[in-house]
Steps between C-alpha positions, in 0.01 A plus 500: 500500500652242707413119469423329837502141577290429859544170660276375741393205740124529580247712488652789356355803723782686391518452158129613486590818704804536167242468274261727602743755548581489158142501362425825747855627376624516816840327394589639120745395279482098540352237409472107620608271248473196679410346796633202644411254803690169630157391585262439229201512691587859634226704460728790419511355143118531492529840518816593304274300185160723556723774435594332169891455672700200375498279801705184571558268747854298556500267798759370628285165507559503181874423473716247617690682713517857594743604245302416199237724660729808539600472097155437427388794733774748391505423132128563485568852669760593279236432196334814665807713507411675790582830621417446834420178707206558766500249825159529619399186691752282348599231754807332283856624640632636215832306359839675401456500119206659482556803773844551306312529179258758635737680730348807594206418334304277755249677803294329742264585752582353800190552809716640799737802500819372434737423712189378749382176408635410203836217357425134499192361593304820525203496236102518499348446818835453672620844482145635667557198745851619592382873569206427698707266711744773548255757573581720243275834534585600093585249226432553123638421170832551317591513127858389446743381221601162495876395532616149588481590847123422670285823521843697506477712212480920495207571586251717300160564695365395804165597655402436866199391622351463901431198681217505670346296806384247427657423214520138363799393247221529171334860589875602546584326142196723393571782614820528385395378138236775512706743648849464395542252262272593189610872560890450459539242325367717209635786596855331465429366173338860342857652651704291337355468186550897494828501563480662876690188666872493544753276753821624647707284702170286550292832584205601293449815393113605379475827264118666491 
């Protein structure tokens, strides 16, 4: 059983779609041991405490200056011990210390497929922005692991979904969620926690 740690931003669409995957069963062999938010009035944390899940905020409001907030931030994660470190919504570029500490162990589920719309600057809204500008006819949702790169790390899953006519930046963002994001993002963690995920040279490799 491997020990999770899921950090979040807002309103935590994706950790629900974690958690009921692992009430249905749908992911096995895991468990979340913590959630935690820079912003304490995310909503996420609402719903990581009806499902009786320590939740905690640290905001970088909080500190003095943003280095403070990183100890703070990492030492309270390594309380947890976890096995694996789940991005999903978390809006906080992640600092050297702690991606060397989790090496290998961070995923995150970025809402384009990678290489398309994704690095610096591309988040939320802004990545369904960017595609609809471009006139994308397919867009969709990658799960990746995190180096110290931005959104450059092997890639795991990704899922495509169609744009339609029509289609404004939020029923894009929805779609994709719906479609793409709460699918994989699962998925990736229920492979990995079984042992089917493996990188070469920066390639995964999934076992069924």
């Amino acid at each position: 059983m491997i020990k999770l740690a899921v950090l979040v931003s807002g309103g935590g669409t994706n950790l629900q779609a974690l958690m009921d995957a692992l009430e249905s069963g749908s992911v096995t062999n895991a468990e979340i041991s913590v959630v935690i938010s820079n912003n304490k009035n995310a909503y996420a944390l609402k719903r990581a405490a009806e499902h009786g899940i320590d939740a905690i905020s640290i905001s970088p409001k909080d500190y003095t200056d943003r280095v403070l907030f990183e100890e703070a931030f990492l030492n309270c994660l390594n309380e947890y011990s976890p096995d694996l470190v789940v991005l999903a919504g978390f809006l906080v570029v992640l600092w050297k210390d702690l991606i060397r500490r989790y090496s290998g162990r961070i995923i995150n589920i970025h809402p384009s497929l990678i290489p398309s719309f994704c690095g610096k600057g591309y988040y939320g809204l802004k990545v369904h922005e960017a595609a609809l500008a471009r006139g994308v006819k397919v867009t969709g949702a990658t799960v990746h692991f995190v180096d110290e790169g931005t959104d450059t790390g092997p890639i795991i899953l990704q899922k495509a979904v169609p744009v339609q006519q029509g289609d404004s930046p939020e029923s894009l963002q929805k779609r994709v969620m719906e479609q793409a994001e709460w699918v994989i993002l699962p998925k990736a963690v229920d492979l990995i926690a079984n042992n089917k995920v493996s990188v070469t040279d920066g390639m995964v490799t999934i076992t069924e």
